[in-house]
MOPAC internal coordinates of N, CA, C and O (Angstrom, degrees):
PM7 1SCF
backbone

  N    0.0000 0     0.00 0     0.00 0    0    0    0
  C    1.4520 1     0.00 0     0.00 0    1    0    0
  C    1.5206 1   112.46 1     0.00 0    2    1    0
  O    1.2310 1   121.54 1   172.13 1    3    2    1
  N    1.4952 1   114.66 1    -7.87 1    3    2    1
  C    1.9889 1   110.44 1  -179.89 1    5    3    2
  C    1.6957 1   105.43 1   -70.78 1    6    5    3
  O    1.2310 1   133.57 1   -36.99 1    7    6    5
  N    1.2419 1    91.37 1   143.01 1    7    6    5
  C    1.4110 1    94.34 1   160.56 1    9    7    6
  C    1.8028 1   119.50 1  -116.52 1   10    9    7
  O    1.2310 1   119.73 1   -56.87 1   11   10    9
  N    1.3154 1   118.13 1   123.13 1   11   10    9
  C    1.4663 1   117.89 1  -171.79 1   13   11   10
  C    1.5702 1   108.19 1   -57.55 1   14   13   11
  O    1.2310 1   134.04 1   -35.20 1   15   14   13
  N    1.5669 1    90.45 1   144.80 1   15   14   13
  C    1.4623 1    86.53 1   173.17 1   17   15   14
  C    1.4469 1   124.52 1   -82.39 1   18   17   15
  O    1.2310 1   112.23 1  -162.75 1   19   18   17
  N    1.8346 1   132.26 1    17.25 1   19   18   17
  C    1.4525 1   114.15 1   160.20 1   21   19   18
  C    1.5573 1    74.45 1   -83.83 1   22   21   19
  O    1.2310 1    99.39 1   106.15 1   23   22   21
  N    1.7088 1   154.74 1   -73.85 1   23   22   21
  C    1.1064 1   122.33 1  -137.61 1   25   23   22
  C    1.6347 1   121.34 1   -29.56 1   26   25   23
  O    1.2310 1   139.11 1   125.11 1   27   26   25
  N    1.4431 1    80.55 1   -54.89 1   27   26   25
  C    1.4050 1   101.81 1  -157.65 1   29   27   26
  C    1.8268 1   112.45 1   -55.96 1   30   29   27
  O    1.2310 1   122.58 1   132.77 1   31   30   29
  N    1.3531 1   112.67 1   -47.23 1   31   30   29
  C    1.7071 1   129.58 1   165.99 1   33   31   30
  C    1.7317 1   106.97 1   -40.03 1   34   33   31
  O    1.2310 1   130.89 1   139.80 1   35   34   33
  N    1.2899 1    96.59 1   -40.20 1   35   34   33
  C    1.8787 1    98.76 1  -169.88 1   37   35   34
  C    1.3074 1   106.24 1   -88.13 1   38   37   35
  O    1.2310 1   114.52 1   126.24 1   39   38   37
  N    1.7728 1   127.99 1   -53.76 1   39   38   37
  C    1.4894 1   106.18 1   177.16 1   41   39   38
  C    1.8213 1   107.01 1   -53.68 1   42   41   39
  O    1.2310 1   122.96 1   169.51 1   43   42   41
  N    1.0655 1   111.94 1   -10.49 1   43   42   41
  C    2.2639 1    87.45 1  -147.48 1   45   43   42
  C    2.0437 1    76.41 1   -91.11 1   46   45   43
  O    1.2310 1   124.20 1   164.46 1   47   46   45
  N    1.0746 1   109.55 1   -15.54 1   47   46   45
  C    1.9983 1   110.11 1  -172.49 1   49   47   46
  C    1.4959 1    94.57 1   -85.40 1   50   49   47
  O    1.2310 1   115.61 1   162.73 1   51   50   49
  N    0.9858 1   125.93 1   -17.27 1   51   50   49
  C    1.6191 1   123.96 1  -172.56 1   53   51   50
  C    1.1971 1   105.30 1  -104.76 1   54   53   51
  O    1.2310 1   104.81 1   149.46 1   55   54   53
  N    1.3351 1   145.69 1   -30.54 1   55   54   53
  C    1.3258 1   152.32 1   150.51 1   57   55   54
  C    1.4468 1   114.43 1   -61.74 1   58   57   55
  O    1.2310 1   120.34 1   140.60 1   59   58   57
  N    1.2552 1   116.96 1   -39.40 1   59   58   57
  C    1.4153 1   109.37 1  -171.90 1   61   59   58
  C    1.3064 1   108.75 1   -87.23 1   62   61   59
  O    1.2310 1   110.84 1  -150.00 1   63   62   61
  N    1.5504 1   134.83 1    30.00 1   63   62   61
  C    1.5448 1   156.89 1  -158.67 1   65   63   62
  C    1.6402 1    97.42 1  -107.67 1   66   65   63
  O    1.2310 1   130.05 1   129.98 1   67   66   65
  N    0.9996 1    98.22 1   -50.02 1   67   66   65
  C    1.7033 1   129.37 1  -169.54 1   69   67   66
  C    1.6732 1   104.78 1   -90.05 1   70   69   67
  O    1.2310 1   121.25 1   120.06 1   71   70   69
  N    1.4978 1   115.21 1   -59.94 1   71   70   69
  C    1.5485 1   105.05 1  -159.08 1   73   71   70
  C    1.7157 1    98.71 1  -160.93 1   74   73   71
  O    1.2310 1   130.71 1   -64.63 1   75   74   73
  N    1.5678 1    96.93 1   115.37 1   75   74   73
  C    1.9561 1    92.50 1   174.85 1   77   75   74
  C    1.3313 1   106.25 1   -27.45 1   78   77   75
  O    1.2310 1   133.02 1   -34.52 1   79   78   77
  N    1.4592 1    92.45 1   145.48 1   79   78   77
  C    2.0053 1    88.04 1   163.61 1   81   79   78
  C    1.4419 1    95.10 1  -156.62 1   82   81   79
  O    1.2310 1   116.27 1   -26.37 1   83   82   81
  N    1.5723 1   124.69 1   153.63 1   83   82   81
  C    1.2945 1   139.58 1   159.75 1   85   83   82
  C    1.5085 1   110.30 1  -100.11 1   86   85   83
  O    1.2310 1   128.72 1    -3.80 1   87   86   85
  N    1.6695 1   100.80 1   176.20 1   87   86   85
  C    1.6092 1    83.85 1   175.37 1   89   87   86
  C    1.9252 1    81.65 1  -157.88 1   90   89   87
  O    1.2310 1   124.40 1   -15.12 1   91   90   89
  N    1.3877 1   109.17 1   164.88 1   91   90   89
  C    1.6004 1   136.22 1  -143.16 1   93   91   90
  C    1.7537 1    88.04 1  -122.83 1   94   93   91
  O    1.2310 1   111.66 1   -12.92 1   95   94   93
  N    0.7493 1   133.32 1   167.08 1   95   94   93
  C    1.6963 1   148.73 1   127.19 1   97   95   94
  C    0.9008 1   107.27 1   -87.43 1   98   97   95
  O    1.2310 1   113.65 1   -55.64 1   99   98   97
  N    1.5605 1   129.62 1   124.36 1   99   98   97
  C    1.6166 1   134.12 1  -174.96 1  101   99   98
  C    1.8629 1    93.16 1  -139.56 1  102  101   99
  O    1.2310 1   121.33 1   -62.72 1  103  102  101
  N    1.3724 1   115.06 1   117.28 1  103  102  101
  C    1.5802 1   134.76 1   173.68 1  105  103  102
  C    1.8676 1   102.90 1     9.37 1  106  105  103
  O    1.2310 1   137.64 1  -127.90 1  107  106  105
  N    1.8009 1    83.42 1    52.10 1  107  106  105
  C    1.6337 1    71.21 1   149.41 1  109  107  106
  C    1.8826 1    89.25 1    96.86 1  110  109  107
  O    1.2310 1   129.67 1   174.27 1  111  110  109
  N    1.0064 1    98.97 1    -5.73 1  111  110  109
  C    1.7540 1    83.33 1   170.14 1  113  111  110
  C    2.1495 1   105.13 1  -164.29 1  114  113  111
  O    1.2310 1   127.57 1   -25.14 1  115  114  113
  N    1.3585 1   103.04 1   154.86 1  115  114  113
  C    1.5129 1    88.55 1   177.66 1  117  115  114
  C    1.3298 1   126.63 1   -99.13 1  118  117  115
  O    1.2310 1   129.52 1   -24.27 1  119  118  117
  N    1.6493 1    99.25 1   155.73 1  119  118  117
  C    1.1594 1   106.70 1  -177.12 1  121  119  118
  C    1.8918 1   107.37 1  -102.77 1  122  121  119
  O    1.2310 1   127.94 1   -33.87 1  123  122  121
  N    2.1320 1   102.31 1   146.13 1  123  122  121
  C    1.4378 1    72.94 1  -163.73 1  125  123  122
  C    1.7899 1    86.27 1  -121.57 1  126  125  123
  O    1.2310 1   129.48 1   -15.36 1  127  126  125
  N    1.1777 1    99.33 1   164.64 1  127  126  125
  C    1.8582 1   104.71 1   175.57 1  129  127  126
  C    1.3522 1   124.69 1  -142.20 1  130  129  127
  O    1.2310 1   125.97 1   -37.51 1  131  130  129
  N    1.5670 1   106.12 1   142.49 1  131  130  129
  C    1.7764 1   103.77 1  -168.51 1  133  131  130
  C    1.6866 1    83.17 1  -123.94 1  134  133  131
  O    1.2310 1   120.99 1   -38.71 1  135  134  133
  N    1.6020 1   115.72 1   141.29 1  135  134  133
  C    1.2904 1   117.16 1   154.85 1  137  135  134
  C    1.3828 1   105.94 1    65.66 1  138  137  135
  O    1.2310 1   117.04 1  -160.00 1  139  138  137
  N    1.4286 1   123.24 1    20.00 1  139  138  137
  C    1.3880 1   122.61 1  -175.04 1  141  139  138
  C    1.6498 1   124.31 1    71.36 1  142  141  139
  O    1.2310 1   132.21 1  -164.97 1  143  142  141
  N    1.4790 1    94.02 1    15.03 1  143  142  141
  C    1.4874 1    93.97 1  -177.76 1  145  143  142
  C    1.5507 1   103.82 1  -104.28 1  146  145  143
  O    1.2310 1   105.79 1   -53.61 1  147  146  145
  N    0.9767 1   143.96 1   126.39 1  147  146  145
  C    1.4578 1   150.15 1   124.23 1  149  147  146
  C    1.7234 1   107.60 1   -13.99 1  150  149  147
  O    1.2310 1   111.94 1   -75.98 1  151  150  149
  N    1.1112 1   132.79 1   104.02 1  151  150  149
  C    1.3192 1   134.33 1   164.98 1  153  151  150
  C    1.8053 1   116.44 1  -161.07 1  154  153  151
  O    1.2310 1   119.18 1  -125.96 1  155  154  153
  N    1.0288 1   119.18 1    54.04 1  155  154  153
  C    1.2987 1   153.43 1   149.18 1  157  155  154
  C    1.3105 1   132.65 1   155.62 1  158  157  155
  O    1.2310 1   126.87 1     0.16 1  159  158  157
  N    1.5785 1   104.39 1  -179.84 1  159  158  157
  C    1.2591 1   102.30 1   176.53 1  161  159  158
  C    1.4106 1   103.09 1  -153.60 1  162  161  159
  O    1.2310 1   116.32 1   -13.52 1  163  162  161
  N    1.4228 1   124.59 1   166.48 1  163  162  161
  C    1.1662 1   125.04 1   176.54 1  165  163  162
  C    1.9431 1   105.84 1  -121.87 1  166  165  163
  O    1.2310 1   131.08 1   -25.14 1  167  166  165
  N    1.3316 1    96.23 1   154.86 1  167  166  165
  C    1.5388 1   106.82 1  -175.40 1  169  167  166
  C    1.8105 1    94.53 1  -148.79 1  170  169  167
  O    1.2310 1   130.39 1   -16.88 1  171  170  169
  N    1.8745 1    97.56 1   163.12 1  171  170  169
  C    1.3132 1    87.82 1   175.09 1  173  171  170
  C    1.4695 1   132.77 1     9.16 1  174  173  171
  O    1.2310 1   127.08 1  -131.08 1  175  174  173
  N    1.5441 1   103.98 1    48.92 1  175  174  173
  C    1.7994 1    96.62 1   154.63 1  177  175  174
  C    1.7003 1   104.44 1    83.91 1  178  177  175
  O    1.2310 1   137.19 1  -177.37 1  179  178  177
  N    1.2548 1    84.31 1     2.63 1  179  178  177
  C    2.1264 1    88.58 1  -167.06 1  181  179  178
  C    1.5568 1    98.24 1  -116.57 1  182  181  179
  O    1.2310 1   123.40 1   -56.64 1  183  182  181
  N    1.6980 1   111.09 1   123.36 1  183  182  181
  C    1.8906 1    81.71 1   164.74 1  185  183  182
  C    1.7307 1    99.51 1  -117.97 1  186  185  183
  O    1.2310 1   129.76 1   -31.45 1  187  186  185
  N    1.6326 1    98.78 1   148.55 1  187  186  185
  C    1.4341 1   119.33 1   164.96 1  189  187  186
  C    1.6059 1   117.90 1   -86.77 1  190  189  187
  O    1.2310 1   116.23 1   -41.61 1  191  190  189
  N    1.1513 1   124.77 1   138.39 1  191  190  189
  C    1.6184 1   140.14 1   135.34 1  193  191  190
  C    1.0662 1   118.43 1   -70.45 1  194  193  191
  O    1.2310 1   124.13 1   -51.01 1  195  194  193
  N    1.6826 1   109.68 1   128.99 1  195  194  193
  C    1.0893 1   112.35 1   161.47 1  197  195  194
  C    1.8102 1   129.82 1   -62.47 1  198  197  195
  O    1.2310 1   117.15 1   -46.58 1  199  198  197
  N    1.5796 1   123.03 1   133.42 1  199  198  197
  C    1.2827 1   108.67 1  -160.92 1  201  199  198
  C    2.0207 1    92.20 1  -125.32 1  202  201  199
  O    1.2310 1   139.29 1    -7.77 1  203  202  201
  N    1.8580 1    80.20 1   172.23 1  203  202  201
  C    2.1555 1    66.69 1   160.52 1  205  203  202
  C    1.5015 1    75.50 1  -152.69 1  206  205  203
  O    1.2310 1   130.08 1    12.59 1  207  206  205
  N    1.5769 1    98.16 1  -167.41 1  207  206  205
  C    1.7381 1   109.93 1   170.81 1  209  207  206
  C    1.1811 1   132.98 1   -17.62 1  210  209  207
  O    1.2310 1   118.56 1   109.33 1  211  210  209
  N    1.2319 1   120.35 1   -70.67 1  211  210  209
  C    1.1375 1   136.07 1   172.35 1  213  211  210
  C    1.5021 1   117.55 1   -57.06 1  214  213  211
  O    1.2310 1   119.28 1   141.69 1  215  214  213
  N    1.3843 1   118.98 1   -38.31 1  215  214  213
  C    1.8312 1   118.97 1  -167.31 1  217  215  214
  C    1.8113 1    97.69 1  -102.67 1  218  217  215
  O    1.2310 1   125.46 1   156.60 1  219  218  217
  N    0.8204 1   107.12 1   -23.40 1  219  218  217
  C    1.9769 1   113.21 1   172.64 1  221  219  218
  C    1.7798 1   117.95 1   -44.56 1  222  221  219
  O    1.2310 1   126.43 1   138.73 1  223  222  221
  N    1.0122 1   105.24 1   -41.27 1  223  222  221
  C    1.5918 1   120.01 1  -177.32 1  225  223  222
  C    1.5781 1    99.13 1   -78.04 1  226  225  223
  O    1.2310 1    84.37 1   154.79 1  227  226  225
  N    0.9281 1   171.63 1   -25.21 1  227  226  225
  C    1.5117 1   169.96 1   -89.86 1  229  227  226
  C    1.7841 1    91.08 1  -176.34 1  230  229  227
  O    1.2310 1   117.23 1   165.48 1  231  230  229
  N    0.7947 1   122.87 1   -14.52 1  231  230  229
  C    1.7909 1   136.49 1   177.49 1  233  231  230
  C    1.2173 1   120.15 1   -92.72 1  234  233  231
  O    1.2310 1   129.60 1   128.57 1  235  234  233
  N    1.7406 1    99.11 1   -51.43 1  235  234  233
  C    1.0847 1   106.68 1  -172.84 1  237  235  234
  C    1.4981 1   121.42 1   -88.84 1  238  237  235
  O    1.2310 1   123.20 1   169.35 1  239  238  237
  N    1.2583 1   111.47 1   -10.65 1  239  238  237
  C    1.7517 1   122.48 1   167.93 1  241  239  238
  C    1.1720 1   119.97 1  -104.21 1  242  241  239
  O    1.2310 1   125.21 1  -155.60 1  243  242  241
  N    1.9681 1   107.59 1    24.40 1  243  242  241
  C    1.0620 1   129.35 1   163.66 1  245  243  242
  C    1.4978 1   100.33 1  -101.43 1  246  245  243
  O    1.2310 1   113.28 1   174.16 1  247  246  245
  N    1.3525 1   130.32 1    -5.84 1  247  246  245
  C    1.3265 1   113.50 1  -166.15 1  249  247  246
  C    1.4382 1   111.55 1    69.68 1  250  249  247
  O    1.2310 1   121.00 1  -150.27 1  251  250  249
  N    1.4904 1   115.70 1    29.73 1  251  250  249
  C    1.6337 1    95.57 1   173.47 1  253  251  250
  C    1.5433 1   112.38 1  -125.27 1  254  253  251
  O    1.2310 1   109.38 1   -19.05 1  255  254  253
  N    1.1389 1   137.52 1   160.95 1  255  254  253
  C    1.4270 1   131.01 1  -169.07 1  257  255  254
  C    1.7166 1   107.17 1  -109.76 1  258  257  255
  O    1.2310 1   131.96 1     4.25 1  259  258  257
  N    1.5394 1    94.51 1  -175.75 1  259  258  257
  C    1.5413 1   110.68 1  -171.24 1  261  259  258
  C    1.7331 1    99.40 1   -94.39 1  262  261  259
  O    1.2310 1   124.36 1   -27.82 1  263  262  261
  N    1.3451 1   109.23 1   152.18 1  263  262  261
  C    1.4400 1   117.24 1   179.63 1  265  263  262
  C    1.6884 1   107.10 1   -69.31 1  266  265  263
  O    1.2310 1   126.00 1   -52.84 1  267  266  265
  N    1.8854 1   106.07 1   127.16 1  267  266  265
  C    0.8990 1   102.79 1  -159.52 1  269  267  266
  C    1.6332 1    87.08 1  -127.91 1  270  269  267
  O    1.2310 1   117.28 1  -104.02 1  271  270  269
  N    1.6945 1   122.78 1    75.98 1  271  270  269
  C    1.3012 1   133.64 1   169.73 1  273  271  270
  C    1.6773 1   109.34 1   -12.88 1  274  273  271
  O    1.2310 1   115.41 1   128.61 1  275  274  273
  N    0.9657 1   126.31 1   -51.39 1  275  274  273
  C    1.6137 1   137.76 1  -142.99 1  277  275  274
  C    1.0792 1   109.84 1  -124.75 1  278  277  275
  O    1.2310 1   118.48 1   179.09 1  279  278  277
  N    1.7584 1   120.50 1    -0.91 1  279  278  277
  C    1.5623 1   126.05 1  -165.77 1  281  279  278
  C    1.3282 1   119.97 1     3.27 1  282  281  279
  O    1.2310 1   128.67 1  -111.05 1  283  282  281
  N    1.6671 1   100.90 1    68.95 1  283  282  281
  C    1.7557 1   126.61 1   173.53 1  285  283  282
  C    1.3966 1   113.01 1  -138.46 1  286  285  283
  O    1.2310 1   128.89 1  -153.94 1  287  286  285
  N    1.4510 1   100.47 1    26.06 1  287  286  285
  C    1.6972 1   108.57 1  -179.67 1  289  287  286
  C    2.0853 1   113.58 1    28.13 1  290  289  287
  O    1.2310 1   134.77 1  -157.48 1  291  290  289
  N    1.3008 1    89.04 1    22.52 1  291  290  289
  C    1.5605 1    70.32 1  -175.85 1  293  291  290
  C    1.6914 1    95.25 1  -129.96 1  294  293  291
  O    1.2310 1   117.29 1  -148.58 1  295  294  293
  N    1.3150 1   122.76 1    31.42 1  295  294  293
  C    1.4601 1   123.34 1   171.02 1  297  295  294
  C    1.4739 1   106.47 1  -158.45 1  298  297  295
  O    1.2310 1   118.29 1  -125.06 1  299  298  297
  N    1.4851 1   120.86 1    54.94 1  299  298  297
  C    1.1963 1   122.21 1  -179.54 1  301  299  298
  C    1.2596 1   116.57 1   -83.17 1  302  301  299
  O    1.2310 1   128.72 1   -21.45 1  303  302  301
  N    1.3421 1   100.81 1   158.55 1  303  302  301
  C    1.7745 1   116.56 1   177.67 1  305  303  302
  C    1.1469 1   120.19 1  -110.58 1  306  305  303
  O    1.2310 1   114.52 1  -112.30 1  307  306  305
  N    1.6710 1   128.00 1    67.70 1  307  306  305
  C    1.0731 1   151.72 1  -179.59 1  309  307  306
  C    1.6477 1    96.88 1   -47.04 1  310  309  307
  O    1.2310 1   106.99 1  -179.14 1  311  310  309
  N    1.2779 1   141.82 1     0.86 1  311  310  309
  C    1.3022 1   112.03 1  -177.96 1  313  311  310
  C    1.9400 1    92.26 1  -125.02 1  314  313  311
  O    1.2310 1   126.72 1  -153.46 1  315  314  313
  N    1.1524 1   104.69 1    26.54 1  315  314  313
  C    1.7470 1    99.49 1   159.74 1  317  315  314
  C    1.4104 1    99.62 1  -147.88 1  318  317  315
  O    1.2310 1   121.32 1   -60.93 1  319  318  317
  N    1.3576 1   115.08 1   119.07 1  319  318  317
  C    1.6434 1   129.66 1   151.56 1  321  319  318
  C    1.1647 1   131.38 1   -69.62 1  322  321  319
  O    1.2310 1   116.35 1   -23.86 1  323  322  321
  N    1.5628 1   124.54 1   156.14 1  323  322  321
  C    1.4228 1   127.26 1   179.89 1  325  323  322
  C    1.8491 1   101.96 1   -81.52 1  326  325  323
  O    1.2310 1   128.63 1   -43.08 1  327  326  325
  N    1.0892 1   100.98 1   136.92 1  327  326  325
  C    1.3527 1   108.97 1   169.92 1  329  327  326
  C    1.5743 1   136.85 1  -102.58 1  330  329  327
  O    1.2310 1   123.93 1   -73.81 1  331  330  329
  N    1.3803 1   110.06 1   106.19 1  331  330  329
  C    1.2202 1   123.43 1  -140.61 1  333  331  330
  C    2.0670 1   104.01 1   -43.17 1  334  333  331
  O    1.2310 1   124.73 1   -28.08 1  335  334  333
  N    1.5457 1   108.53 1   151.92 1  335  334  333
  C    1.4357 1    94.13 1  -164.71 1  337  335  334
  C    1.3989 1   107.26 1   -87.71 1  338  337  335
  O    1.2310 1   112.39 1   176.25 1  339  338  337
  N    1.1665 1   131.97 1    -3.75 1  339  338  337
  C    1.4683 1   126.75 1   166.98 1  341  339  338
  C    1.7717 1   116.56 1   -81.97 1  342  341  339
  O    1.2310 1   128.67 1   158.92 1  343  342  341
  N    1.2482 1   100.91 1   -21.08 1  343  342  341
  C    1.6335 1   101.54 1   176.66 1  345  343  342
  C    2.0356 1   101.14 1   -77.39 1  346  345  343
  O    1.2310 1   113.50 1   158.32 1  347  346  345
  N    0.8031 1   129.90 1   -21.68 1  347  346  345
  C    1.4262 1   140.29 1  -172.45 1  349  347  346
  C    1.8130 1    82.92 1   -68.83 1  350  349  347
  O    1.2310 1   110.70 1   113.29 1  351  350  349
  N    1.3439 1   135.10 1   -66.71 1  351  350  349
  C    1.1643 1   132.54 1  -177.05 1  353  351  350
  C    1.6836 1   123.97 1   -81.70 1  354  353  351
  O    1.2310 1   124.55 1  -174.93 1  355  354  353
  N    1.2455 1   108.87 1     5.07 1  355  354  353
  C    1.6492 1   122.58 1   178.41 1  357  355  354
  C    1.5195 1   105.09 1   -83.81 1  358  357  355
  O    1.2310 1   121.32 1   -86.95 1  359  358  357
  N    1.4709 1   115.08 1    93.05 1  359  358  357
  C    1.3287 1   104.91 1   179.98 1  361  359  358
  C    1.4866 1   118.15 1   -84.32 1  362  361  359
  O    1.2310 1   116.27 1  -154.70 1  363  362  361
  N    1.3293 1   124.69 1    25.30 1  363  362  361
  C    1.3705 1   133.22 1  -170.63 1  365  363  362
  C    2.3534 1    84.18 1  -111.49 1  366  365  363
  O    1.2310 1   133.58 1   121.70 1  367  366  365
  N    1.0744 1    91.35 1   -58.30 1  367  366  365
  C    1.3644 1   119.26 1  -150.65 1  369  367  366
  C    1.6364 1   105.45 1   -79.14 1  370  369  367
  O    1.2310 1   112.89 1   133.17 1  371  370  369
  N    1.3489 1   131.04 1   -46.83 1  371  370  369
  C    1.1035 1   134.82 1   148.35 1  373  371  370
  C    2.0895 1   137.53 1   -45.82 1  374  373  371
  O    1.2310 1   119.99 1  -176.77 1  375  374  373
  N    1.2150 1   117.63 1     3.23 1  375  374  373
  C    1.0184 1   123.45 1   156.47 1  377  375  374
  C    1.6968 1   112.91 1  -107.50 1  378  377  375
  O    1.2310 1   117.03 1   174.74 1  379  378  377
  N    1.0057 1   123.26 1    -5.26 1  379  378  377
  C    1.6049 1   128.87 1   164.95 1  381  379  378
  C    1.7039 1   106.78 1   -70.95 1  382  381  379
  O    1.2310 1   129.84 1   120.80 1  383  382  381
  N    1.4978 1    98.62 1   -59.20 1  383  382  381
  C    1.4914 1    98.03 1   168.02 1  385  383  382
  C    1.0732 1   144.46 1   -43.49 1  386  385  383
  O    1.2310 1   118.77 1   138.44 1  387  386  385
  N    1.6544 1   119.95 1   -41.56 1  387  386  385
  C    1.1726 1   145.37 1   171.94 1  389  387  386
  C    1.4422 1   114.81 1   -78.05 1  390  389  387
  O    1.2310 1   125.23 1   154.41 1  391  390  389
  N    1.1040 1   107.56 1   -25.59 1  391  390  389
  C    1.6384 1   107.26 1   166.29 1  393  391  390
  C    1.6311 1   127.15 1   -90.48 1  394  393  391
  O    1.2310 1   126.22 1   148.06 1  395  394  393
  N    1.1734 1   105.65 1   -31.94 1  395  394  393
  C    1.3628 1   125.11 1   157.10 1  397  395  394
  C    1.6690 1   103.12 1   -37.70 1  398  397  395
  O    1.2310 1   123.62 1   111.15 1  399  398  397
  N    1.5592 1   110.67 1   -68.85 1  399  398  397
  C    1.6529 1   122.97 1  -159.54 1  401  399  398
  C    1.5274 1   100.09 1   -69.09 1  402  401  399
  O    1.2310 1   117.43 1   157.31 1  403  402  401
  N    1.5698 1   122.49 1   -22.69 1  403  402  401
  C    1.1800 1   129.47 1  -162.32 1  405  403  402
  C    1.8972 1    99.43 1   -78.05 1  406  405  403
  O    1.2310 1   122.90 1   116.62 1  407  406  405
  N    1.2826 1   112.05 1   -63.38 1  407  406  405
  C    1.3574 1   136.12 1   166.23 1  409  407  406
  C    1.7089 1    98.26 1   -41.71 1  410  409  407
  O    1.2310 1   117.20 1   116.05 1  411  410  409
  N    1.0513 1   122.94 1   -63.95 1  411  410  409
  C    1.5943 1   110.77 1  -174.52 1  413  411  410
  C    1.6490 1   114.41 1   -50.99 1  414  413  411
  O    1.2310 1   126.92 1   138.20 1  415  414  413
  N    1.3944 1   104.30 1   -41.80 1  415  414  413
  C    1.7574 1   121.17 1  -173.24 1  417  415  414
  C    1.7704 1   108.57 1   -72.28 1  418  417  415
  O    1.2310 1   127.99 1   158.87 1  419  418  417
  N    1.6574 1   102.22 1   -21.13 1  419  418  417
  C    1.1720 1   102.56 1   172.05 1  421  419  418
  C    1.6649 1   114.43 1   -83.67 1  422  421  419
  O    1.2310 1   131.11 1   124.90 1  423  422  421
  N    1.2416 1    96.16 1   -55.10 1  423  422  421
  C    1.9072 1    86.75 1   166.01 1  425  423  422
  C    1.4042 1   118.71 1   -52.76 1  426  425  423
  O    1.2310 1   110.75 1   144.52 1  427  426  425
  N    1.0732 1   135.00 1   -35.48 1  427  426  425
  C    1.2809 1   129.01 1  -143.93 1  429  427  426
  C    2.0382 1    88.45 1  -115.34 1  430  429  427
  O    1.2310 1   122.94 1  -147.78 1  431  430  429
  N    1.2751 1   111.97 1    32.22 1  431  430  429
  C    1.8072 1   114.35 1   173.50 1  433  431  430
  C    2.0125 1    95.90 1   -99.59 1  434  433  431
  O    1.2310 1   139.28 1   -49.83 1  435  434  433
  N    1.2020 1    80.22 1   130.17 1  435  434  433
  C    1.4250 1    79.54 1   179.97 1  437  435  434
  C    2.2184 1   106.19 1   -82.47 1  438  437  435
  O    1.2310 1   125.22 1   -42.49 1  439  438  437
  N    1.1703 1   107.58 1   137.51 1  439  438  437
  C    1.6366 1    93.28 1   169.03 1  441  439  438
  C    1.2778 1   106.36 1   -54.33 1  442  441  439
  O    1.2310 1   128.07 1   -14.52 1  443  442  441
  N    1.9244 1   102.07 1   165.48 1  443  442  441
  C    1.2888 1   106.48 1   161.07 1  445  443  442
  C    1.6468 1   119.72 1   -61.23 1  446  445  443
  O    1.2310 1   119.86 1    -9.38 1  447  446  445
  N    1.3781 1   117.88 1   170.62 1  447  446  445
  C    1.7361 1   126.31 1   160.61 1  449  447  446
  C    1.1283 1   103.54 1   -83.07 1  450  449  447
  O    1.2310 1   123.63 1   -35.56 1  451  450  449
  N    1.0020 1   110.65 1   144.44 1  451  450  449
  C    1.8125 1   116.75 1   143.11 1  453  451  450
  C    1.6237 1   106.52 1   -65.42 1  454  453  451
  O    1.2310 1   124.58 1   -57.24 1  455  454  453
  N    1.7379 1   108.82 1   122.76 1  455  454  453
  C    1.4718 1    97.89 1   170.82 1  457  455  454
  C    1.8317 1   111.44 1   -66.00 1  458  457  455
  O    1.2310 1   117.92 1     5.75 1  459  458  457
  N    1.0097 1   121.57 1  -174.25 1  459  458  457
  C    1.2705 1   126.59 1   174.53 1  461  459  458
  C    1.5410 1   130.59 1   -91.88 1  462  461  459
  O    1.2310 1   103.88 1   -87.40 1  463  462  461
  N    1.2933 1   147.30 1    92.60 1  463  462  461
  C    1.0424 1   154.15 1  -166.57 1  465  463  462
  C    1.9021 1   113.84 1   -39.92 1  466  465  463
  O    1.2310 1   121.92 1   -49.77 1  467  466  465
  N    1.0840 1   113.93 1   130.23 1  467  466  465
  C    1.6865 1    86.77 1   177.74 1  469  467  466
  C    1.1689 1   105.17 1  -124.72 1  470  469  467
  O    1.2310 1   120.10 1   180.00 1  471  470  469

């Protein structure tokens, strides 16, 4: 689950081309964020976008799969895809992506609650 730090130096410089981004340590792999949104993460050297219905198919006829934490196909994370490794260096082609994942993370933000008054 580590991710090296040249990986890690080169996606967040190739993303941050396109759109500030920070990034989290999340159990062993990072989490990265633009605009306060959560919409990927990287693991083993691999980074995912977050996807939903609509952005999943464009992944998957990429030949790329769903984040599979435990690589035991039996606890997948169907809502982040692998992102193909030539689009990571497509500087035409890589801000479509990132906006795409950005837009999904934006639908898919839950509002705040109202805490509860007592």
């Amino acid at each position: 689950m580590a991710v090296s730090a040249s990986y890690k130096a080169f996606v967040l410089e190739q993303l941050s081309a396109v759109e500030p981004v920070t990034s989290r340590v999340m159990f062993g792999g990072v989490g990265i964020y633009a605009g306060g949104l959560f919409f990927a993460l990287m693991d083993d050297d691999r980074l995912y976008f977050k996807v939903d219905d609509a952005s999943r198919p464009r992944y998957q006829a990429a030949g790329m799969g769903a984040f599979d934490p435990f690589k035991n196909g039996e606890q997948v994370m169907n809502g982040y895809y692998e992102l193909p490794g030539e689009a990571l260096e497509d500087e035409e082609g890589l801000p479509d992506w990132m906006r795409e994942a950005l837009a999904v993370a934006a639908r898919a933000k839950k509002p705040a609650k109202d805490k509860a008054k007592p």
